[in-house]
NUGUTI-940179 format. One line per field, with one value per residue (C-alpha): residue number from 1; residue in three letters; x, y, z. Coordinates in nm, 3 decimals, decimal comma, always signed. Each point is the difference from the previous one (the first is absolute). Example, Ala and Ser with C-alpha at 12.3 -4.5 7.8 and 13.67 -1.06 7.14 Angstrom:
// residues 2
seq <- 1;2 $
type <- ALA;SER $
u <- +1,230;+0,137 $
v <- -0,450;+0,344 $
w <- +0,780;-0,066 $
//
This chain:
// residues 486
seq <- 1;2;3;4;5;6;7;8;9;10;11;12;13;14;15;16;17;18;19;20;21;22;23;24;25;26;27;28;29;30;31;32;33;34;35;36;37;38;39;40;41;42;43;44;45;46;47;48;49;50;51;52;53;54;55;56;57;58;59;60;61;62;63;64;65;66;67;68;69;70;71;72;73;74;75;76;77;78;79;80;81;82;83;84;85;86;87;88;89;90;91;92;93;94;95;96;97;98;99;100;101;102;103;104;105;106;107;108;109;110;111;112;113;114;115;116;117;118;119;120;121;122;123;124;125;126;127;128;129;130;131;132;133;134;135;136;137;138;139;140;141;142;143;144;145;146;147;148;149;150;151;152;153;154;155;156;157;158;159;160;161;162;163;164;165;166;167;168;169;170;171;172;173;174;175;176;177;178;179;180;181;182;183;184;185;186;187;188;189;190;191;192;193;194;195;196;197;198;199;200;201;202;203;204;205;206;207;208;209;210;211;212;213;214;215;216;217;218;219;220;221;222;223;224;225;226;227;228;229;230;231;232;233;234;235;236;237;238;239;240;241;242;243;244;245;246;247;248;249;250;251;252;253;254;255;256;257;258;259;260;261;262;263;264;265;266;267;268;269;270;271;272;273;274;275;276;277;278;279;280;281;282;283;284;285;286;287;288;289;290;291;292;293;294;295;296;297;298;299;300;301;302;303;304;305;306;307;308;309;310;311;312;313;314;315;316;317;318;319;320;321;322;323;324;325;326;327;328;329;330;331;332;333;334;335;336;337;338;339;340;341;342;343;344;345;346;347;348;349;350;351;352;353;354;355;356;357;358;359;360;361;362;363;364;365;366;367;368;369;370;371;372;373;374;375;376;377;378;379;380;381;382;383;384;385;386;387;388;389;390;391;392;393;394;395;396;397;398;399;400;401;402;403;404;405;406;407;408;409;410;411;412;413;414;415;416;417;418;419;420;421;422;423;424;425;426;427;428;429;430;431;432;433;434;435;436;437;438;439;440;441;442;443;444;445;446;447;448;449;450;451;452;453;454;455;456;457;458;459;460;461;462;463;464;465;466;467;468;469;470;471;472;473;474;475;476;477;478;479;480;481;482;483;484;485;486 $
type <- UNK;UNK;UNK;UNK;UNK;UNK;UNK;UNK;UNK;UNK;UNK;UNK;UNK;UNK;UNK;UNK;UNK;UNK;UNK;UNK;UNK;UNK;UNK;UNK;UNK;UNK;UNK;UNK;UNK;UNK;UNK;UNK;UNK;UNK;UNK;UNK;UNK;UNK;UNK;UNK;UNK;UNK;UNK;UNK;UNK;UNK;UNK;UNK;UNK;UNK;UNK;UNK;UNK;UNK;UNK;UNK;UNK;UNK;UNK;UNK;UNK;UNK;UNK;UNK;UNK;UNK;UNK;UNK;UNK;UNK;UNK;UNK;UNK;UNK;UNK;UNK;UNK;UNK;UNK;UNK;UNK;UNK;UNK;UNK;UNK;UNK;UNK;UNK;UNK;UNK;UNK;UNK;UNK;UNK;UNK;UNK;UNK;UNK;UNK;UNK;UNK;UNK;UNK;UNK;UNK;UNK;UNK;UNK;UNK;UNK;UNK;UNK;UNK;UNK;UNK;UNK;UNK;UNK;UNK;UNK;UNK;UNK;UNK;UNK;UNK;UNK;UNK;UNK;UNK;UNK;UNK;UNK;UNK;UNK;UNK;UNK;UNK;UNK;UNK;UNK;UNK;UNK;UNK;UNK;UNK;UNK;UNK;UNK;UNK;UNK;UNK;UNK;UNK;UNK;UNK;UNK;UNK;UNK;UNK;UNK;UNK;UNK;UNK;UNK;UNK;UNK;UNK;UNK;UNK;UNK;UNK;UNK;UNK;UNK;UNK;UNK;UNK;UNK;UNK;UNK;UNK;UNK;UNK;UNK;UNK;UNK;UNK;UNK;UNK;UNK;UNK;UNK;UNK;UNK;UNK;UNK;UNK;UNK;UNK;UNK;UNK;UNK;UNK;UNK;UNK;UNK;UNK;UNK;UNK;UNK;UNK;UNK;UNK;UNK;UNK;UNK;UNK;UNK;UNK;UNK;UNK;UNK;UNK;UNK;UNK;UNK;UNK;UNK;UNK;UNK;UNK;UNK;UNK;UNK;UNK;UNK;UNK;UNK;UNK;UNK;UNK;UNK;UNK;UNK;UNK;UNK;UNK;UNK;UNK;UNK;UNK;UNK;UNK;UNK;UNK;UNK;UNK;UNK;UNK;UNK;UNK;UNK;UNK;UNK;UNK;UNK;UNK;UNK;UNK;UNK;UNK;UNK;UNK;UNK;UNK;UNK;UNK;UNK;UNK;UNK;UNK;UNK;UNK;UNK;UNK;UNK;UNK;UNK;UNK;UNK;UNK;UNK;UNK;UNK;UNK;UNK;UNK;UNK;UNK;UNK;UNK;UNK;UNK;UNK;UNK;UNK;UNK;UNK;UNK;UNK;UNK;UNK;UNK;UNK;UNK;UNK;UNK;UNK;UNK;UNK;UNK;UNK;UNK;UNK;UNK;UNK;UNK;UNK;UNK;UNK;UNK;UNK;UNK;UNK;UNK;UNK;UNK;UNK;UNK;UNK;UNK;UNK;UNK;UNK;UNK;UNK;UNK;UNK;UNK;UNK;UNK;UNK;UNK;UNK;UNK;UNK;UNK;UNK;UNK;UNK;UNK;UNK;UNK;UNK;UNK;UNK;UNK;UNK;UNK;UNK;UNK;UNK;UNK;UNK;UNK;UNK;UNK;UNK;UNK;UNK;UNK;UNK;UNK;UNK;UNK;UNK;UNK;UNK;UNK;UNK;UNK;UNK;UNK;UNK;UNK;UNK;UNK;UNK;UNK;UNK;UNK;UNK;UNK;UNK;UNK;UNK;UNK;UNK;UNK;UNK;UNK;UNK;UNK;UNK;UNK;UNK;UNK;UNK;UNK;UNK;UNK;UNK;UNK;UNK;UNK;UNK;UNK;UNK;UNK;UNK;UNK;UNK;UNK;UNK;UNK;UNK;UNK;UNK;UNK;UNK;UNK;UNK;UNK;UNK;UNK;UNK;UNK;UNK;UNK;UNK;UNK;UNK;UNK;UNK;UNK;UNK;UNK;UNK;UNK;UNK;UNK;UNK;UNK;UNK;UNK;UNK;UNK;UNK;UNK;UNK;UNK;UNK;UNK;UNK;UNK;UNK;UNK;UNK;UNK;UNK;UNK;UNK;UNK;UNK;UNK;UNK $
u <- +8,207;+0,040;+0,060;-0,144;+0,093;-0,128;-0,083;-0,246;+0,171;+0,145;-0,138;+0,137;+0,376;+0,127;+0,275;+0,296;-0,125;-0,062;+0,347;+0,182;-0,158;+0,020;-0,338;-0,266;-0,033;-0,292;+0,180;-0,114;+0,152;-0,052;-0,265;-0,123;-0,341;-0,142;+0,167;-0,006;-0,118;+0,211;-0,208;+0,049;+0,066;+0,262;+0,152;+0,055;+0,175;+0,223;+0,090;+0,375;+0,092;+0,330;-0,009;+0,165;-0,314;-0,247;+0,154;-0,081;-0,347;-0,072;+0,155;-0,192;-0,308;+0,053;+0,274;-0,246;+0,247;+0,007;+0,197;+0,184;-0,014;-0,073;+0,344;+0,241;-0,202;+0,165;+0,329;+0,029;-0,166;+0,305;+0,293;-0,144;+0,001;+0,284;+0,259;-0,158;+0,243;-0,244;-0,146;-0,356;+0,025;-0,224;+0,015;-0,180;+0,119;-0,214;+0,106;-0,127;-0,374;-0,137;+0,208;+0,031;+0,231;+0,041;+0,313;-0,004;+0,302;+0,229;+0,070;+0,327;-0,077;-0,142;-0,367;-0,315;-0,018;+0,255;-0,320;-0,190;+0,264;+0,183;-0,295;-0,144;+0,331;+0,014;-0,330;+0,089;+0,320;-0,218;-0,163;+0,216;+0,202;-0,297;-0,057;+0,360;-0,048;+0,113;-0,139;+0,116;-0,121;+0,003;-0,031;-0,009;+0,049;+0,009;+0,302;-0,081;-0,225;+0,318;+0,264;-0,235;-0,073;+0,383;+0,079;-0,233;+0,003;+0,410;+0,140;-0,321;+0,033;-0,343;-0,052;+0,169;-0,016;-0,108;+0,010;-0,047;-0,013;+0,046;+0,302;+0,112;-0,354;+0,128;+0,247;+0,317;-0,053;-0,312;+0,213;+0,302;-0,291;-0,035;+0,284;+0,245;-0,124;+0,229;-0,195;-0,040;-0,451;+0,014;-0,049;-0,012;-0,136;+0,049;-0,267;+0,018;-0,334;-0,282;-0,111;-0,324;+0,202;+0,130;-0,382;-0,057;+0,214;-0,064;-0,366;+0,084;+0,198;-0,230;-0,295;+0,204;-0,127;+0,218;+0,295;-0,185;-0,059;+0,341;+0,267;-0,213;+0,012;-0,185;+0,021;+0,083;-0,104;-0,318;-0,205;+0,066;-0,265;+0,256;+0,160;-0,312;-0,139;+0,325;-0,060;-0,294;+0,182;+0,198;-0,350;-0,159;+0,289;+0,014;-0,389;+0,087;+0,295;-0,174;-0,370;-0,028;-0,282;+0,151;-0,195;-0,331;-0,298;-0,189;+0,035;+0,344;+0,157;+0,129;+0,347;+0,136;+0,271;+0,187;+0,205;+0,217;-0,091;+0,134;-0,145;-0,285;+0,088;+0,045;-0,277;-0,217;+0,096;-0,131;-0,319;-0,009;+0,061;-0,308;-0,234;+0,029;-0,093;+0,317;-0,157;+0,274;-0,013;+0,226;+0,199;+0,238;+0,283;+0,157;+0,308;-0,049;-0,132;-0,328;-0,229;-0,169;-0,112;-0,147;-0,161;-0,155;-0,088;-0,084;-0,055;+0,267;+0,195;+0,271;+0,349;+0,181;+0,201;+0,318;+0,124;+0,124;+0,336;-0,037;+0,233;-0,217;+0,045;-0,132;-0,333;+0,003;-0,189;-0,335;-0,149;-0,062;-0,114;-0,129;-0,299;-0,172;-0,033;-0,161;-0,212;-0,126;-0,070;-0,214;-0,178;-0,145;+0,282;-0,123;+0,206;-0,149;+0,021;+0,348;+0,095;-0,163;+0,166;+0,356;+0,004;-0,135;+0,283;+0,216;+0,002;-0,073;+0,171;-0,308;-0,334;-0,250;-0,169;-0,402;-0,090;-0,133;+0,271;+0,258;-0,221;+0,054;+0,358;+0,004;-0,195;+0,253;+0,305;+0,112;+0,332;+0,250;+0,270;+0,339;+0,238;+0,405;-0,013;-0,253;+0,269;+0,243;-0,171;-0,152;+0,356;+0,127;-0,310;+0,025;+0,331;-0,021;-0,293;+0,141;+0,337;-0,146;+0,105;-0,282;+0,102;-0,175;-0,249;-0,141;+0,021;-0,248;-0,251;+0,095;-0,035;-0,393;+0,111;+0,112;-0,320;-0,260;-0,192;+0,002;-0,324;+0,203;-0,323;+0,205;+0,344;+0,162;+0,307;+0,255;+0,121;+0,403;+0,091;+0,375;+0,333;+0,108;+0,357;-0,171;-0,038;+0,295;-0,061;-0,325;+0,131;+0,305;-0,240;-0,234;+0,305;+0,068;+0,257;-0,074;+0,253;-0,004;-0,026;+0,348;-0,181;-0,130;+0,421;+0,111;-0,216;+0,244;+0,263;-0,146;-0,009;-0,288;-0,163;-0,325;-0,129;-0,118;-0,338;+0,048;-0,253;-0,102;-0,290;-0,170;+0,169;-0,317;+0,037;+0,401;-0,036;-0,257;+0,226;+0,306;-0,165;-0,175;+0,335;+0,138;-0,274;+0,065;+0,356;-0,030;-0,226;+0,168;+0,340;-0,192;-0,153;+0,359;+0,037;+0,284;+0,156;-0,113;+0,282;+0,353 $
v <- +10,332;+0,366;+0,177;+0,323;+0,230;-0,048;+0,426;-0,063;+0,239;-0,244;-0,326;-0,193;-0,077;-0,254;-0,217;+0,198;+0,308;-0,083;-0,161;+0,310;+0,211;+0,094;+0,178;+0,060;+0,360;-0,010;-0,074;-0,306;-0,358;-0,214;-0,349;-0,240;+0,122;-0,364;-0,247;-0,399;-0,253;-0,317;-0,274;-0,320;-0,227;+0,290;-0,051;-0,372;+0,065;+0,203;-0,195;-0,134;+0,262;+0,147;+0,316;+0,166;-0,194;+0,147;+0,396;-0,070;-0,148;+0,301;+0,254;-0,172;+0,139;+0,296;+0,067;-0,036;-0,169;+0,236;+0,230;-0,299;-0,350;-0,282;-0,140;+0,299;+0,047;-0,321;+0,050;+0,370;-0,149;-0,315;+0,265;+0,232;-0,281;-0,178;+0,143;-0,077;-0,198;-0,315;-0,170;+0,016;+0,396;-0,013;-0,256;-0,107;-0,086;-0,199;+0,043;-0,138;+0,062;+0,051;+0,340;-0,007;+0,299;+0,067;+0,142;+0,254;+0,097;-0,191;+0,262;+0,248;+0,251;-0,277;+0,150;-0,072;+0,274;-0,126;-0,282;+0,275;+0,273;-0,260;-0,089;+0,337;+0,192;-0,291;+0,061;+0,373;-0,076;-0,239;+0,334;+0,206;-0,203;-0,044;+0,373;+0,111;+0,199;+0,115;+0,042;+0,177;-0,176;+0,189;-0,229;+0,148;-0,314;-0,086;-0,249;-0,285;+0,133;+0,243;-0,274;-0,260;+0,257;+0,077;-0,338;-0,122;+0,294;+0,077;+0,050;-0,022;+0,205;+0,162;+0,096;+0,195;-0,066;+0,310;-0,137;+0,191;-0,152;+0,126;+0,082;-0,223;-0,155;-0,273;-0,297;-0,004;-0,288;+0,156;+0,308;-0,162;-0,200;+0,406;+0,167;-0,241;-0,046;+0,249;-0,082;+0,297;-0,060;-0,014;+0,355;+0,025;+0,252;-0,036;+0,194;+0,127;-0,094;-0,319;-0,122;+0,195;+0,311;-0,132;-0,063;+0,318;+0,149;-0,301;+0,072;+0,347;-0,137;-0,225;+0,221;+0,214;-0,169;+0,169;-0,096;-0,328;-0,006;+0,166;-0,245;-0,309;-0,012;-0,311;-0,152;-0,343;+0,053;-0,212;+0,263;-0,185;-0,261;-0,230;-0,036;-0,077;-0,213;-0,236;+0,001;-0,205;-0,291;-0,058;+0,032;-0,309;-0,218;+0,049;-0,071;-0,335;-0,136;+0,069;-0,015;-0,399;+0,084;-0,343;-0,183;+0,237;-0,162;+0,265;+0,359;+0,176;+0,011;+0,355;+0,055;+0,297;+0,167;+0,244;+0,315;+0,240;+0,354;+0,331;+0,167;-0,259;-0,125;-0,339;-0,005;+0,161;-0,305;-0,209;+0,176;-0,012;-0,380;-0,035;+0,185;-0,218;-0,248;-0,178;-0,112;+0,191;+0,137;+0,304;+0,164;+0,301;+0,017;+0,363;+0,148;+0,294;+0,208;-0,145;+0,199;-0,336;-0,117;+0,313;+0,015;-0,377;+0,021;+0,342;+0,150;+0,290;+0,036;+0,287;+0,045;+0,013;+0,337;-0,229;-0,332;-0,232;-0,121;-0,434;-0,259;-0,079;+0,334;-0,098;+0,012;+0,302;+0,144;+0,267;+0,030;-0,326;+0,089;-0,306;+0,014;+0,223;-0,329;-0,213;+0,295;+0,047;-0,413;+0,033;+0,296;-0,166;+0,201;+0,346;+0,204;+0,323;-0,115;-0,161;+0,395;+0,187;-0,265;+0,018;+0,356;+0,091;-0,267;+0,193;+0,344;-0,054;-0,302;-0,190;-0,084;-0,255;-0,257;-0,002;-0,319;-0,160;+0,019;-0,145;-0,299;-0,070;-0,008;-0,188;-0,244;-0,072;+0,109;-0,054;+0,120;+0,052;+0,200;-0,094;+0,211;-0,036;-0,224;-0,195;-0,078;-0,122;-0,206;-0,178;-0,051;-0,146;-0,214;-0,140;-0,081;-0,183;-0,192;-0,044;+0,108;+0,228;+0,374;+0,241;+0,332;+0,265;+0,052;-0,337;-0,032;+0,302;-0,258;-0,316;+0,194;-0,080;-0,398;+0,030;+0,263;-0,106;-0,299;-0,249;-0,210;-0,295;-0,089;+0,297;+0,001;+0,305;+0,192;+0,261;+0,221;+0,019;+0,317;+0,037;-0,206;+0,082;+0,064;+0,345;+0,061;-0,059;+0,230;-0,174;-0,322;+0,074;+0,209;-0,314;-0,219;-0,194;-0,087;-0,042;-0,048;+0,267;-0,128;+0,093;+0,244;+0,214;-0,018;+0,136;+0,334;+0,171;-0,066;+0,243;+0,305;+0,266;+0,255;+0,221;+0,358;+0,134;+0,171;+0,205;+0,150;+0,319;+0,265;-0,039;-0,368;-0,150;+0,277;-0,018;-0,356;-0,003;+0,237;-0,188;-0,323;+0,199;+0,088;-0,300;-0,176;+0,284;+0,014;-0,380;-0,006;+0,257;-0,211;-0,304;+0,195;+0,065;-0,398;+0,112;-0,117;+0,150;-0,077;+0,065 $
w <- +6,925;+0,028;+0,307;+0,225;+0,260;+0,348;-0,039;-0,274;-0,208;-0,241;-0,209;-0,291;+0,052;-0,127;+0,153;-0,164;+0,107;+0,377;+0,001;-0,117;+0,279;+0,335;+0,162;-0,247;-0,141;+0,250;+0,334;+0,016;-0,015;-0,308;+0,046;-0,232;-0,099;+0,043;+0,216;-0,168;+0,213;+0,122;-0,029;+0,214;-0,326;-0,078;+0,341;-0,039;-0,340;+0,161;+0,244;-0,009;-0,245;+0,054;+0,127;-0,310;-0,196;+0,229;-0,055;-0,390;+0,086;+0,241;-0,261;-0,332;+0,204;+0,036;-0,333;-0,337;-0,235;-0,261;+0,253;+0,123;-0,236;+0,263;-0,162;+0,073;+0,321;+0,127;-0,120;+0,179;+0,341;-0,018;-0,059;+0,247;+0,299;-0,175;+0,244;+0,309;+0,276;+0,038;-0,301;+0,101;+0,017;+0,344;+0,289;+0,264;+0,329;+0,216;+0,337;+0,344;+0,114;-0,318;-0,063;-0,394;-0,155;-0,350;-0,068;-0,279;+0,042;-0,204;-0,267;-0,076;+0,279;+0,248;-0,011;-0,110;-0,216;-0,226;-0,099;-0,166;-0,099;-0,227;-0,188;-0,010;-0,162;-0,233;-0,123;-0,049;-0,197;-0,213;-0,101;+0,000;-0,250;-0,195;-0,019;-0,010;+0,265;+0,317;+0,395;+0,314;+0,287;+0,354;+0,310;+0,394;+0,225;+0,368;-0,056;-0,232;-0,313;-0,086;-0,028;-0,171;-0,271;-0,067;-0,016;-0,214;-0,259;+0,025;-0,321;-0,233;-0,268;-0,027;+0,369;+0,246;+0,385;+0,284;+0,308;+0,335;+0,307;+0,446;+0,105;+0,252;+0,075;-0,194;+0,042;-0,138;-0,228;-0,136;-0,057;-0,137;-0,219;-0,159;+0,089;-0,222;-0,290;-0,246;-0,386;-0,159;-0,005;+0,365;+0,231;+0,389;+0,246;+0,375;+0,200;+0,321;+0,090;-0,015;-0,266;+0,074;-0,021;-0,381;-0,100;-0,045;-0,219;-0,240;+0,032;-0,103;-0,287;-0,189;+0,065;-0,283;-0,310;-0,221;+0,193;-0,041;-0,364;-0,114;+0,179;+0,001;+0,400;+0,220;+0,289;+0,126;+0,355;+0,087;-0,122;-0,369;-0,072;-0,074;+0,299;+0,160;-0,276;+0,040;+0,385;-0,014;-0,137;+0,295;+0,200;-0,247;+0,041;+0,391;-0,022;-0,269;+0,223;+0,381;-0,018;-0,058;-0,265;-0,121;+0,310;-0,103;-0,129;-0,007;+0,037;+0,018;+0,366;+0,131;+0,007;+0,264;-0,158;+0,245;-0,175;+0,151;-0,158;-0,055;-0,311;-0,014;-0,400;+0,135;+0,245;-0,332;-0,242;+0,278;+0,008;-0,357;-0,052;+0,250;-0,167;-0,286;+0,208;+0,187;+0,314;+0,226;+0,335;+0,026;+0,256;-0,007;+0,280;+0,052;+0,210;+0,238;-0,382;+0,070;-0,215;-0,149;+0,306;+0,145;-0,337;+0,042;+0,315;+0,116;-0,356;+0,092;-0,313;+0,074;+0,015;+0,290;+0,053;-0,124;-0,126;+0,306;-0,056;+0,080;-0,094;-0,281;-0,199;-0,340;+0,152;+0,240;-0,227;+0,084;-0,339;-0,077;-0,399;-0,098;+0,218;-0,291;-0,204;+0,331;+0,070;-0,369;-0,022;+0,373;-0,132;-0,341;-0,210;+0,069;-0,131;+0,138;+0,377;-0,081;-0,135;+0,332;+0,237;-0,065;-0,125;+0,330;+0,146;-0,191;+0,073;+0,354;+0,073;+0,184;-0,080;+0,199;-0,203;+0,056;+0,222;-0,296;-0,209;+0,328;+0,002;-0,350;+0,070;+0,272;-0,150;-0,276;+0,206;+0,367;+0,147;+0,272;+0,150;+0,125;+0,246;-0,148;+0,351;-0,152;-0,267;+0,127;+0,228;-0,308;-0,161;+0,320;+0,065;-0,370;-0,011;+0,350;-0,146;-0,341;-0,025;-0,290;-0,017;-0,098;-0,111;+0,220;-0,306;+0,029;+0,339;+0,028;-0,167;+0,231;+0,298;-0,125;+0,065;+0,314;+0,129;-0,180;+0,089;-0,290;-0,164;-0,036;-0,327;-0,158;-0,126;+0,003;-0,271;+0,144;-0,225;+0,000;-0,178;+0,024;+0,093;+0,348;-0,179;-0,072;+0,375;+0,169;+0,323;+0,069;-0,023;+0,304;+0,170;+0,072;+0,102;-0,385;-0,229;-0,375;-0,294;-0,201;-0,407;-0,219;-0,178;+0,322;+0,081;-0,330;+0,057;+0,215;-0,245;-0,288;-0,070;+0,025;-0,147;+0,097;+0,088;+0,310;+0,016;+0,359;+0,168;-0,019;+0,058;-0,315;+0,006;-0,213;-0,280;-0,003;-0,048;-0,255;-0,161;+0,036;-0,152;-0,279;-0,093;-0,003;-0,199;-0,285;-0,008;-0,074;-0,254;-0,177;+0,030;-0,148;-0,257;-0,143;+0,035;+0,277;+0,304;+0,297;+0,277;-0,173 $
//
């Protein structure tokens, strides 16, 4: 298995390497250059697996073992999802009228993230042990990626944390998540802007591949193959628990899985998983940011003049990455009309997809758009109906149940992305009570620590500068085996 950027510019990585980047040196986004195939038979093997199981079948595929033995590959996949708060790591509720939510959320910052990121720093402090080496990974987040990545790589030797995330676009618990964790490998910016506005710098900082090269930096956004590699487990086990391929004598049923998206990673795994041949019918649910459904449905992909605020902030989101990986699948892996498309997106902020290339995506990928109205009527509908509280995430996608008229010949998976302990606000604002977990209490009893990045006239520059400081002063600090907070 070796891997390519979606820019063409770059063939021939290897697992390691792809895992201790961020963008390739290219621009581009790092695929798979061959996709494996999920066979029916291999489907009914799977099926009943544990989830936990299923991440080191899904890895094995993807990991050749003499990067990863199958053996050790097991053991870092069970301590990675070892501390989750239900034994099963992901549950399903199975609610009234069909309405089917996974719940991903059962992890240490109460987000779906926390699936992925725990497996994917445990994988780099495999290596990094292996290598005696050290990393500096640099994360910008829209609330939940930030505090996922801090808590599952605090105090690990061999890395150290950046993690930069909007200035009160987020919630408090997703802050507190950041904002109070003190070990000494762990480093926070608050920026007063989106999370847009903190792309861009971090563009501008791993475009520098001497920067690169000389502190070891990476990324564990979703723009690391990892993340989105781990993603598609939770897609085959919704697909193994909720199709009732059991009851098939024949070919596969669909299965319509229903995301909420932001930066599209998740949306992208599920893409992913169907192009090697899960029979799944896809649909992506935005806020008021609704760049992927212009995109799907009028071909207009452009940023609006600014990120809208909604009471589900970690996806009001405009540049929704990911996309490059979808688009480079629909287009037959093209590298060179990958590279023209989203430099074009990127230095003018819009570009409009040729007709033919919106019916591909439409074909693979329908979607929706919900007002913050829409919201919390969903959370107040679904807890009338089931006395279940959706956080305002989720109930972006199960607005789709209640709108969207349902084929009862085809079952149907809702994608629950975060604990509504995260979201408080939303929760009063639509009229409902939830008890908050002990360990959401005991955040506004500790203490804090973090920078501020302010805004400024040359804000992206200053910032770039501010972080490029950081990540040197660091890494000269480590090089001296020293302690960086005293």
């Amino acid at each position: 298995m070796q891997y390519c950027s979606t820019r063409g510019g770059v063939h021939g990585w290897d697992f390691r390497d792809v895992l201790f980047s961020g963008y390739a040196p290219d621009g581009g986004m790092f695929m798979p250059e061959s996709l494996p195939l999920l066979s029916p038979d291999t489907l009914r093997d799977w099926r009943g697996l544990p989830y936990s199981k299923l991440v080191v079948e899904v890895s094995s595929l993807f990991i050749p073992t003499h990067l990863i033995p199958r053996e050790d590959l097991e053991v870092l996949v069970d301590e990675a999802l070892s501390g989750f708060s239900v034994p099963e790591v992901v549950r399903i509720a199975q609610l009234k009228e069909g309405l089917s939510v996974l719940e991903l959320f059962h992890g240490h910052t109460l987000a779906f993230k926390d699936l992925a990121m725990t497996c994917t720093v445990r994988f780099l402090d495999y290596f990094l042990r292996k290598g005696n080496r050290r990393a500096t990974v640099v994360v910008g987040t829209s609330g939940d990626t930030g505090g996922s990545a801090i808590q599952s790589a605090k105090g690990l030797c061999g890395l150290d944390v950046v993690v930069v995330y909007p200035r009160g676009r987020i919630t408090p618990v997703q802050e507190k998540h950041m904002i109070t964790c003190l070990d000494d490998n762990v480093h926070v910016f608050a920026a007063d802007g989106s999370s847009d506005d903190i792309d861009q710098p971090l563009r501008r900082l791993f475009a520098d591949q001497e920067l690169v090269r000389s502190h070891n930096l990476m990324s564990l956004n979703s723009v690391n193959w990892s993340r989105v590699m781990i993603q598609l487990a939770h897609f085959i086990y919704a697909y193994l628990e909720l199709s009732g391929m059991e009851q098939a004598k024949a070919d596969l049923p669909d299965l319509e899985v229903v995301v909420p998206t932001g930066g599209a990673g998740n949306i992208a795994a599920g893409v992913i998983v169907k192009q090697m041949g899960l029979p799944l019918k896809l649909v992506a649910m935005v806020n008021s940011n609704n760049i992927v459904h212009r995109t799907v449905t009028t071909g207009d992909f452009s940023m609006a003049a600014s990120v809208t605020q909604t009471l589900a902030p970690a996806i009001d989101i405009q540049d929704p990455y990911n996309m490059e990986r979808v688009f480079w699948l629909l287009l037959g892996r093209d590298g060179a009309s990958v590279k023209n498309m989203m430099e074009e997106f990127q230095q003018s902020r819009r570009h409009t997809l040729p007709e033919s290339h919106r019916k591909l995506l439409s074909q693979v990928l329908s979607t929706g758009t919900v007002s913050d109205e829409g919201i919390l009527e969903t959370m107040r509908r679904c807890w009338e109906d089931n006395q279940y509280v959706l956080c305002p995430h989720t109930a972006v996608a199960v607005w789709h149940h209640y709108h969207c008229p349902h084929n009862p010949s085809l079952n149907r998976c809702y994608v629950a992305t975060a604990s509504p302990a995260k979201f408080q606000s939303a929760v009063q604002r639509a009229g409902l009570t939830f008890d908050l977990p002990e360990a959401v209490l005991t955040l506004d009893k500790l203490a804090t620590r973090y920078q501020n990045l302010d805004l400024s006239q040359n804000w992206c520059k200053d910032w770039e500068e501010r972080l490029r400081d950081k990540i040197q002063s660091v890494s000269s600090v480590r090089k001296k085996r020293g302690i960086y907070y005293i």
